[in-house]
NUBA-957146 format. One record per residue: y, x negated, z negated of N, C-alpha, C, O in turn; residue in three letters. Coordinates in steps of 0.05 Angstrom, whole numbers. Layout:
<atoms>
> Y,X,Z,Y,X,Z,Y,X,Z,Y,X,Z,ALA;
...
</atoms>
This chain:
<atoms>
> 2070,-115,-1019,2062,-137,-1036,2058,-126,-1064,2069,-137,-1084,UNK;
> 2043,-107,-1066,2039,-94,-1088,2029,-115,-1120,2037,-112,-1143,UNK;
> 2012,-133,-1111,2012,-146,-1134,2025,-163,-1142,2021,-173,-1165,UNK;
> 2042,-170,-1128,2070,-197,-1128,2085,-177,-1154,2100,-159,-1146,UNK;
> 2082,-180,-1174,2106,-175,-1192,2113,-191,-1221,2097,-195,-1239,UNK;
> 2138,-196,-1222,2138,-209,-1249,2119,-197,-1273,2109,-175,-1280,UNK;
> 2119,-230,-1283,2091,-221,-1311,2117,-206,-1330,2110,-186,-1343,UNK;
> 2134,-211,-1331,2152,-200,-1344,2151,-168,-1346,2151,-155,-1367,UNK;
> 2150,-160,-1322,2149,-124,-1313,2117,-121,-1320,2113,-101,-1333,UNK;
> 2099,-132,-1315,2077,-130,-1326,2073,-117,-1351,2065,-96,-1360,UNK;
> 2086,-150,-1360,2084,-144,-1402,2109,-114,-1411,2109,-100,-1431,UNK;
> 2122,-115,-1395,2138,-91,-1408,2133,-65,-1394,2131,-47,-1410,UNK;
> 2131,-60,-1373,2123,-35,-1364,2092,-30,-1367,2085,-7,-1362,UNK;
> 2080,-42,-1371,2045,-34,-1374,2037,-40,-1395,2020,-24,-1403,UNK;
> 2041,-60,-1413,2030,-72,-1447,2042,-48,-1458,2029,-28,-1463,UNK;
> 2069,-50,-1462,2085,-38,-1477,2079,-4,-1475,2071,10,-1494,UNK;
> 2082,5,-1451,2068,30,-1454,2041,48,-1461,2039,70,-1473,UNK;
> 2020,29,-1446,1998,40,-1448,1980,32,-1478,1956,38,-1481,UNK;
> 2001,15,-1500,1990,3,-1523,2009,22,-1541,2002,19,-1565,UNK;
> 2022,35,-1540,2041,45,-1554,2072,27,-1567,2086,10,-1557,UNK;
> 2074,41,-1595,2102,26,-1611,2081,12,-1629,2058,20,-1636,UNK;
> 2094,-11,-1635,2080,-23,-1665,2089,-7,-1683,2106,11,-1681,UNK;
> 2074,-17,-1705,2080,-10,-1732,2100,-28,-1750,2098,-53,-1748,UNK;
> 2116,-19,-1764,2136,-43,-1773,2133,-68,-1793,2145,-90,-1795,UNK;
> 2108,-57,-1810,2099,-73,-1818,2073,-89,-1809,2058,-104,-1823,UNK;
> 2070,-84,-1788,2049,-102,-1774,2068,-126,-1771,2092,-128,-1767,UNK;
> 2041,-149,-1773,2052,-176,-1761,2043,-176,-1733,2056,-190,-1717,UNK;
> 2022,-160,-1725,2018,-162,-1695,2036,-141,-1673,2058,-137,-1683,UNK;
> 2035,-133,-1657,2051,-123,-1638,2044,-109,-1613,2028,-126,-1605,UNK;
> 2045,-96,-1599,2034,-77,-1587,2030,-100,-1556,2049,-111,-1544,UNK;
> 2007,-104,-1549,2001,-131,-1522,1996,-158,-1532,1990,-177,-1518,UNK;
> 1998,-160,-1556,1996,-182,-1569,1972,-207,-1553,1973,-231,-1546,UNK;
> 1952,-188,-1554,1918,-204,-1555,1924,-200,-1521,1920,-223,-1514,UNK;
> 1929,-191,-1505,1938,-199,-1474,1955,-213,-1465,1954,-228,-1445,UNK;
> 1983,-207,-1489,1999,-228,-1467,1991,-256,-1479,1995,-276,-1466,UNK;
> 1979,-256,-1503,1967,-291,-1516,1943,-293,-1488,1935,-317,-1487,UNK;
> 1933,-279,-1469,1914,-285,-1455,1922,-297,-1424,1913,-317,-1413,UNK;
> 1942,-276,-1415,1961,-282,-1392,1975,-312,-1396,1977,-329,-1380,UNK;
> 1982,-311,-1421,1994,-340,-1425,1972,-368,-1424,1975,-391,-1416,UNK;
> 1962,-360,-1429,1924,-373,-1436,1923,-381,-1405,1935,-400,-1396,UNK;
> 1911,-369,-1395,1905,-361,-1367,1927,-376,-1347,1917,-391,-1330,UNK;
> 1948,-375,-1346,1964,-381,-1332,1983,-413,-1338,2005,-420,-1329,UNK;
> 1961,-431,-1361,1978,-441,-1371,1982,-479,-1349,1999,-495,-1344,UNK;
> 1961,-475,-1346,1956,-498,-1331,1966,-505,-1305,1967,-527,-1293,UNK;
> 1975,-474,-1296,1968,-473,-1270,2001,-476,-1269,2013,-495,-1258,UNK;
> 2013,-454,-1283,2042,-454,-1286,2060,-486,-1290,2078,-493,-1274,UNK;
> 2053,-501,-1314,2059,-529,-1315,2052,-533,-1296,2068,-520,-1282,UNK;
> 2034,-547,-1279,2024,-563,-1269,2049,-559,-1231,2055,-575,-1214,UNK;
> 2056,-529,-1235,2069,-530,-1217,2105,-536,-1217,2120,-540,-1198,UNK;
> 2111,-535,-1247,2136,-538,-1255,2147,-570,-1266,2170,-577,-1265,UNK;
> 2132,-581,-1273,2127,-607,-1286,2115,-639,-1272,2096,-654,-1277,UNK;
> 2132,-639,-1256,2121,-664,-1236,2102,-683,-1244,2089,-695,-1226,UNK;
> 2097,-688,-1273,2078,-709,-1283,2053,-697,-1283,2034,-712,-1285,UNK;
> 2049,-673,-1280,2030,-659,-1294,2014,-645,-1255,1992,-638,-1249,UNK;
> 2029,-647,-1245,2015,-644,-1214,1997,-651,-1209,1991,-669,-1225,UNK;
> 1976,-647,-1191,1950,-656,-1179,1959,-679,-1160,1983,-685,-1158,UNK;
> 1940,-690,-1146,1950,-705,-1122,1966,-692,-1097,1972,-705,-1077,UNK;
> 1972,-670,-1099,1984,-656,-1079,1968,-651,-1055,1976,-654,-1032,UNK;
> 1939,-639,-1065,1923,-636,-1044,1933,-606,-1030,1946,-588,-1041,UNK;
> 1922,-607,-1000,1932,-584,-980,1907,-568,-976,1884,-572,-968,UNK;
> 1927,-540,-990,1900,-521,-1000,1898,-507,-970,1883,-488,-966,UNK;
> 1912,-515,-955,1909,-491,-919,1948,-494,-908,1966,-506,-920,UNK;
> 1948,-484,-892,1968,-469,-875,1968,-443,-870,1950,-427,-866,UNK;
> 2002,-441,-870,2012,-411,-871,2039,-411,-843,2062,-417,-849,UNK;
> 2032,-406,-821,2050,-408,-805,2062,-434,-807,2083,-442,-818,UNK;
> 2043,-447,-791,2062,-486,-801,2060,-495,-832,2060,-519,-837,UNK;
> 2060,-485,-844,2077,-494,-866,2047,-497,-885,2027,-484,-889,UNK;
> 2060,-530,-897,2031,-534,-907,2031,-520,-943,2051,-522,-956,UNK;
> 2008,-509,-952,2006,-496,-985,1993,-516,-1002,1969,-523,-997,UNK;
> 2005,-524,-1019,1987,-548,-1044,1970,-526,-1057,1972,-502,-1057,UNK;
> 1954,-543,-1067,1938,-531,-1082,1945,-517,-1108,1933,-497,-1116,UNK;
> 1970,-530,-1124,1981,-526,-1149,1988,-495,-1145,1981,-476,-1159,UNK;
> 2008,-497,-1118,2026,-474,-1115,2001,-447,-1115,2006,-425,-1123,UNK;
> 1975,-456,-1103,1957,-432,-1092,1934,-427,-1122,1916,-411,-1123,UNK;
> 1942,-446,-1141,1927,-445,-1168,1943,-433,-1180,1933,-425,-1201,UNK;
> 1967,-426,-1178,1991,-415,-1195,1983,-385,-1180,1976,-370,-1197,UNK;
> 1984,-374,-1156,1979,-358,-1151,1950,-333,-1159,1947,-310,-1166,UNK;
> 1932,-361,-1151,1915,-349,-1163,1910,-340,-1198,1899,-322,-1211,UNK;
> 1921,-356,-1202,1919,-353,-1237,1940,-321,-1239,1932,-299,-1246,UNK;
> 1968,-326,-1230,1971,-298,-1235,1956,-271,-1227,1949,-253,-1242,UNK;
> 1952,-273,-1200,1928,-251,-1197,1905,-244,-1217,1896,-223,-1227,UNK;
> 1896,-276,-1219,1867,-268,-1242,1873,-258,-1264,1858,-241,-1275,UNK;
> 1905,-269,-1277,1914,-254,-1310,1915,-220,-1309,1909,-203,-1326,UNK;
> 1926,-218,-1279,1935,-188,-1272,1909,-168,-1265,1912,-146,-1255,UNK;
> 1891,-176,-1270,1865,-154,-1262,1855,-151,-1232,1842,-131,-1228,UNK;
> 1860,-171,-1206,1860,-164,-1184,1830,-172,-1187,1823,-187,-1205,UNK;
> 1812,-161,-1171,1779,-157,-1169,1767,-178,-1153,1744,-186,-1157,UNK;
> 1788,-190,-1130,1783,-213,-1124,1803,-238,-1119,1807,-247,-1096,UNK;
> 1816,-249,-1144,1838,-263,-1141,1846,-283,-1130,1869,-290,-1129,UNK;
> 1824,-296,-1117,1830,-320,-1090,1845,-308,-1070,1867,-316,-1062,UNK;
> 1827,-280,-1057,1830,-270,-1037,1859,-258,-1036,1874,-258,-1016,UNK;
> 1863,-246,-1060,1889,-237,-1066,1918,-260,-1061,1938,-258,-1047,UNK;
> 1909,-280,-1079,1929,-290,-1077,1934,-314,-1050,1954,-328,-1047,UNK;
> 1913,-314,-1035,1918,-318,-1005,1934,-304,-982,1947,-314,-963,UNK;
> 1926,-274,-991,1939,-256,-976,1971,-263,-987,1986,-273,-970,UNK;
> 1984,-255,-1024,2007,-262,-1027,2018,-281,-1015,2040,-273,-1006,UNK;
> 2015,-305,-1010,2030,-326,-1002,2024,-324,-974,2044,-333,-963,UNK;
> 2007,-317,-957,2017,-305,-932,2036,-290,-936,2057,-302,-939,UNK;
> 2037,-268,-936,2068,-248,-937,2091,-264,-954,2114,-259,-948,UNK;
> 2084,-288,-978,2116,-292,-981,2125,-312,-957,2147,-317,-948,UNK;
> 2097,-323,-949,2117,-342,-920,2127,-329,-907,2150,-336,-902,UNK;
> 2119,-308,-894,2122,-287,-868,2156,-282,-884,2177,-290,-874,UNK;
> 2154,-271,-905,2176,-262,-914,2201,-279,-914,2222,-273,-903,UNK;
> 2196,-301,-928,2217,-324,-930,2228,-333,-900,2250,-343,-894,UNK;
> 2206,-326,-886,2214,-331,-854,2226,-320,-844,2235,-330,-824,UNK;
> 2234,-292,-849,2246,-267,-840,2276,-270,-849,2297,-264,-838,UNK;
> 2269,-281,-877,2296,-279,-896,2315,-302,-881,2339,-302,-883,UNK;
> 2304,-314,-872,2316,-350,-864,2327,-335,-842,2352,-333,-845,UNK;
> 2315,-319,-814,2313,-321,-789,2347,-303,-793,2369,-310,-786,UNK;
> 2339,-275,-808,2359,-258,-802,2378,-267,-818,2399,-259,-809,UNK;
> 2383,-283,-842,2411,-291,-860,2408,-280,-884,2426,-285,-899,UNK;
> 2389,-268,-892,2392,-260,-914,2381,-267,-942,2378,-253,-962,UNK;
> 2377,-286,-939,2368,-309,-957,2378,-312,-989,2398,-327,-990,UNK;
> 2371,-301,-1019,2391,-297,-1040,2394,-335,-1038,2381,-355,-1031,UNK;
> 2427,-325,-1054,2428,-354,-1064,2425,-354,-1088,2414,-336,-1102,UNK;
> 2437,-387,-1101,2424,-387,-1124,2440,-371,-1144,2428,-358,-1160,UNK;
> 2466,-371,-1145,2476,-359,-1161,2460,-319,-1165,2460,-303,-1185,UNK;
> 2451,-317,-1144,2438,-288,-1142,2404,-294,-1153,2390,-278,-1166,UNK;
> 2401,-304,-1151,2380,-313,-1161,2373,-311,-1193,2356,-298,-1205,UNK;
> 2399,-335,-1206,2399,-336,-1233,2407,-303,-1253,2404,-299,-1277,UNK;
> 2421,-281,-1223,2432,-270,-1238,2412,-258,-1245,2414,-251,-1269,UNK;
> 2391,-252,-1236,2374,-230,-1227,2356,-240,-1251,2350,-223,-1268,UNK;
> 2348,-267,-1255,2336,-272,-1277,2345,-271,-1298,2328,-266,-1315,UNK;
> 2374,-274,-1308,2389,-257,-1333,2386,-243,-1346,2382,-242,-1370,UNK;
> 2387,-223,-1319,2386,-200,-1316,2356,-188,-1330,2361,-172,-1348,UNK;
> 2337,-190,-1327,2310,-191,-1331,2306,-204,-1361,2290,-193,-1376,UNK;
> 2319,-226,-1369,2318,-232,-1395,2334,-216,-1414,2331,-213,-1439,UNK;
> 2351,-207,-1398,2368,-189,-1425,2349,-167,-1421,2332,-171,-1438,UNK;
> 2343,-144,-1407,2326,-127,-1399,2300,-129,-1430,2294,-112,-1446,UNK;
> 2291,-158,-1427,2261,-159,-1440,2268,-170,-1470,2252,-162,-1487,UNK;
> 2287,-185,-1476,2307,-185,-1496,2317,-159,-1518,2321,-159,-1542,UNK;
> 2319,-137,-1497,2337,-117,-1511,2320,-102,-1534,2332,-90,-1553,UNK;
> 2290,-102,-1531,2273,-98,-1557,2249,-118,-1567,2234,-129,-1552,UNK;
> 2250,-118,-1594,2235,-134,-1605,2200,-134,-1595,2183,-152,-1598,UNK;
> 2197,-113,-1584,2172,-113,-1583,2160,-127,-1538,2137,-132,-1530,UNK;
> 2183,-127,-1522,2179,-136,-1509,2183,-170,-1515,2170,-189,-1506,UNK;
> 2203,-170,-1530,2216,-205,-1527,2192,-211,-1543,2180,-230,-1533,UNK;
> 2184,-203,-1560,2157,-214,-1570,2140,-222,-1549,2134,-245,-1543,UNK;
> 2134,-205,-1541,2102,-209,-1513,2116,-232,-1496,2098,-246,-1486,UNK;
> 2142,-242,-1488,2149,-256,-1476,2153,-285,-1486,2157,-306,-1474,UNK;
> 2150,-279,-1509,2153,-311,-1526,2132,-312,-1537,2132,-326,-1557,UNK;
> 2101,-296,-1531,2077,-300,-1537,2066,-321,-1513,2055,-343,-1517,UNK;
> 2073,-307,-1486,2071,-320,-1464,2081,-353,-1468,2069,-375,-1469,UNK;
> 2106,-347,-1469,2119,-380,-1462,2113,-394,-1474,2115,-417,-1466,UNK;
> 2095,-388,-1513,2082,-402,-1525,2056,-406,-1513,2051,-430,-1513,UNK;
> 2040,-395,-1504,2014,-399,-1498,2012,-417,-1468,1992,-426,-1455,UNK;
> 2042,-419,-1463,2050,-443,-1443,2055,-470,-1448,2053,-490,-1433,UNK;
> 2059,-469,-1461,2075,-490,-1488,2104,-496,-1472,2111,-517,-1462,UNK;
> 2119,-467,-1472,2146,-471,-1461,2157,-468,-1476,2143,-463,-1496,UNK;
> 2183,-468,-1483,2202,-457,-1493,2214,-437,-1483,2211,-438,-1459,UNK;
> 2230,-414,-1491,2233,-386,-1475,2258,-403,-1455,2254,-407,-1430,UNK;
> 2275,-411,-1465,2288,-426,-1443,2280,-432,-1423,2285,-418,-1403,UNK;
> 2263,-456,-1420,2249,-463,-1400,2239,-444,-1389,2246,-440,-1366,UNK;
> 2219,-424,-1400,2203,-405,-1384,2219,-382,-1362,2209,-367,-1345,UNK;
> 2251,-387,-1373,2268,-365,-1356,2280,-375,-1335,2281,-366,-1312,UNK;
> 2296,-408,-1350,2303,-421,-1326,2294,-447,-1305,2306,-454,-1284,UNK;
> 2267,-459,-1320,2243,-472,-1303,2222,-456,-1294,2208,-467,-1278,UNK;
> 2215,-428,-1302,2193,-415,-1271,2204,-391,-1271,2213,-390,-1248,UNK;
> 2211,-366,-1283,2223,-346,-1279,2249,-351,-1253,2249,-336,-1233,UNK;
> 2267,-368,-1256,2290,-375,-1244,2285,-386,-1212,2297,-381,-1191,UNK;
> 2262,-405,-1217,2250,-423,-1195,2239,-410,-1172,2242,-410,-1148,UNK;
> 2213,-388,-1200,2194,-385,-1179,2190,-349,-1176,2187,-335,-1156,UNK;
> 2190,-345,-1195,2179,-309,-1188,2211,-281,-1183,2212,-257,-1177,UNK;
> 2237,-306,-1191,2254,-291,-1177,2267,-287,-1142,2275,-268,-1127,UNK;
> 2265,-313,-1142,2265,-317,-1108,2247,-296,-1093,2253,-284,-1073,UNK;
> 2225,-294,-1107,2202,-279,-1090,2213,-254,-1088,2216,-244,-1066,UNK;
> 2221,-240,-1115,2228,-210,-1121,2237,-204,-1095,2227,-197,-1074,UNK;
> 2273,-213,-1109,2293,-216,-1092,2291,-217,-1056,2301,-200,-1042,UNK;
> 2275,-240,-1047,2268,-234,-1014,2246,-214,-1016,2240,-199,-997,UNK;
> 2236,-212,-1034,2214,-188,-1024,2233,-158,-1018,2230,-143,-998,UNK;
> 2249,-155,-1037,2257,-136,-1039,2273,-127,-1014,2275,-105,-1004,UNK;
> 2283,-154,-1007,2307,-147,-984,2297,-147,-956,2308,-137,-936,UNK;
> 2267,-165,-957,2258,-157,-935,2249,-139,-929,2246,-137,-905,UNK;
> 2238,-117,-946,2231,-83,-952,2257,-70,-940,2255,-62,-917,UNK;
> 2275,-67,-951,2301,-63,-935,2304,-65,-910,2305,-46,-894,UNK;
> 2306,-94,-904,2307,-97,-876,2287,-84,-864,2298,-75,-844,UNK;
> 2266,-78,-865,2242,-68,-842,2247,-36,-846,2236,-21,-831,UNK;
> 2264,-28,-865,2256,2,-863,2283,6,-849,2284,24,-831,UNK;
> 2305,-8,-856,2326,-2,-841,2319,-2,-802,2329,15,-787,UNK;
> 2304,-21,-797,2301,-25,-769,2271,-17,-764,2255,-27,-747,UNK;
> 2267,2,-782,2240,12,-775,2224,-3,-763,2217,-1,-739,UNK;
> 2216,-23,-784,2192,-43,-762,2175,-38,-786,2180,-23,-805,UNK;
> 2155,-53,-783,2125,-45,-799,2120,-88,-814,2122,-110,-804,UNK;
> 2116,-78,-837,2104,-111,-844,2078,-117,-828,2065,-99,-818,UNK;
> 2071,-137,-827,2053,-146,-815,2022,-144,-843,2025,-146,-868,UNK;
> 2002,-142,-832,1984,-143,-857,1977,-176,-859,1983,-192,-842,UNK;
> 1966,-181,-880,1955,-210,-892,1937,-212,-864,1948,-232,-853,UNK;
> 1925,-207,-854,1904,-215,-827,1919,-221,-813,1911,-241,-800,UNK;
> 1946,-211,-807,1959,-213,-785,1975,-235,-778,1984,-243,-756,UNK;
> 1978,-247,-813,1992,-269,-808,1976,-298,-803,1959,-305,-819,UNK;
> 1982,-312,-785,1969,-339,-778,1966,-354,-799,1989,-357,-808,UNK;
> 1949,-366,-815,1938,-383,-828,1908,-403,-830,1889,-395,-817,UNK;
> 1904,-420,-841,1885,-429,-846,1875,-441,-883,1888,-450,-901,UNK;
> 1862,-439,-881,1850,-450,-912,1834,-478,-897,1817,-478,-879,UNK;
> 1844,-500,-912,1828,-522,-917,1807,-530,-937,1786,-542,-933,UNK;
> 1815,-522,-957,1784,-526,-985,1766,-498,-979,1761,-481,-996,UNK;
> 1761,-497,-962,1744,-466,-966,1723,-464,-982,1716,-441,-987,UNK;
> 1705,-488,-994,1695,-488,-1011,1709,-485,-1037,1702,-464,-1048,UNK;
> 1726,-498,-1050,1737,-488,-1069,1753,-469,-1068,1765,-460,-1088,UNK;
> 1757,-460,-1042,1768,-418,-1046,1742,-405,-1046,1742,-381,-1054,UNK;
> 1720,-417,-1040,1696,-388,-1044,1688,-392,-1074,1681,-371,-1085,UNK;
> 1687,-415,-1089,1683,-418,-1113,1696,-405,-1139,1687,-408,-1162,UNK;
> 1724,-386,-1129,1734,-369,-1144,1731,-347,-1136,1738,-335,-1157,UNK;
> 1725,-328,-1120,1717,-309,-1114,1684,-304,-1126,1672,-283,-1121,UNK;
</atoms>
């Protein structure tokens, strides 16, 4: 699931390096004009999935092994892919949410499911991490502004909710398959359907 990764590791392992150190007396900051974009980009899609007023009608964007996908959840996906540079971000983020069902399914079947307390830690954990210098916690409270979050909210209404759960079973279901030497299944492999297929060919 190579493109499944927090925007967080994004903005700090890729802004932060490939832009350099700021300067100290700059008012701007090294990712500045990206992560104001990522935040841009992702802003609608992100509320709309955290904020019950702000929801669509809860239309059903397809099936993923039974399990029906709203549209919000597959606009949130897509939007991260599109912030992240993927070349075709529908397609991308169809494949993701196949593998996180496959995954979440695995996590359920065998027990290994984080809870929440592992959950929150992990997101903490990640805020102190992006916290510990001025020039990441910047790019991160560029974001939650261009959300119109508050960094609070942005760690413990979608960071906490949504992109740590994912880590976390992603991670452990990587574990599990290498321990029992099984192979993931590819995005083709997993049973699904798309219902709006016109509005999935319309982002591609």
């Amino acid at each position: 699931m190579k493109n499944r990764k927090f925007i967080i590791i994004i903005v700090t392992l890729i802004l932060c390096v490939s832009l350099g150190i700021a300067v100290a007396s700059s008012k701007d900051f090294p990712g500045k004009k990206e992560a104001t974009q990522i935040g841009i980009e992702m802003s609608e899609s992100v509320n709309a999935l955290i904020d019950p007023s702000k929801k669509s009608d809860e239309i059903t964007m397809g099936v993923v092994l039974g399990e029906k996908i709203s549209k919000d959840y597959f606009n949130w996906e897509y939007s991260l892919c599109k912030a992240t540079g993927s070349k075709e971000p529908a397609k991308r983020a169809w494949e993701l949410i196949k593998l996180e069902i496959y995954e979440r399914n695995l996590a359920i079947k065998e027990g290994f499911m984080p809870t929440q307390e592992e959950i929150k830690k992990c997101s903490d954990e990640m805020r102190a991490v992006v916290e510990s210098t001025e020039d990441s916690h910047n790019l991160v409270r560029t974001i939650a502004k261009q959300m119109n979050m508050t960094e609070d909210a942005y760690w413990n209404d979608y960071q906490a909710k949504y992109e740590a759960p994912l880590q976390l079973i992603h991670s452990r279901v990587d574990e599990y398959l290498k321990k029992n030497n099984l192979a993931k299944p590819s995005p083709d492999e997993i049973e699904g359907e798309i219902y709006e297929i016109n509005y999935f060919n319309s982002l591609n």
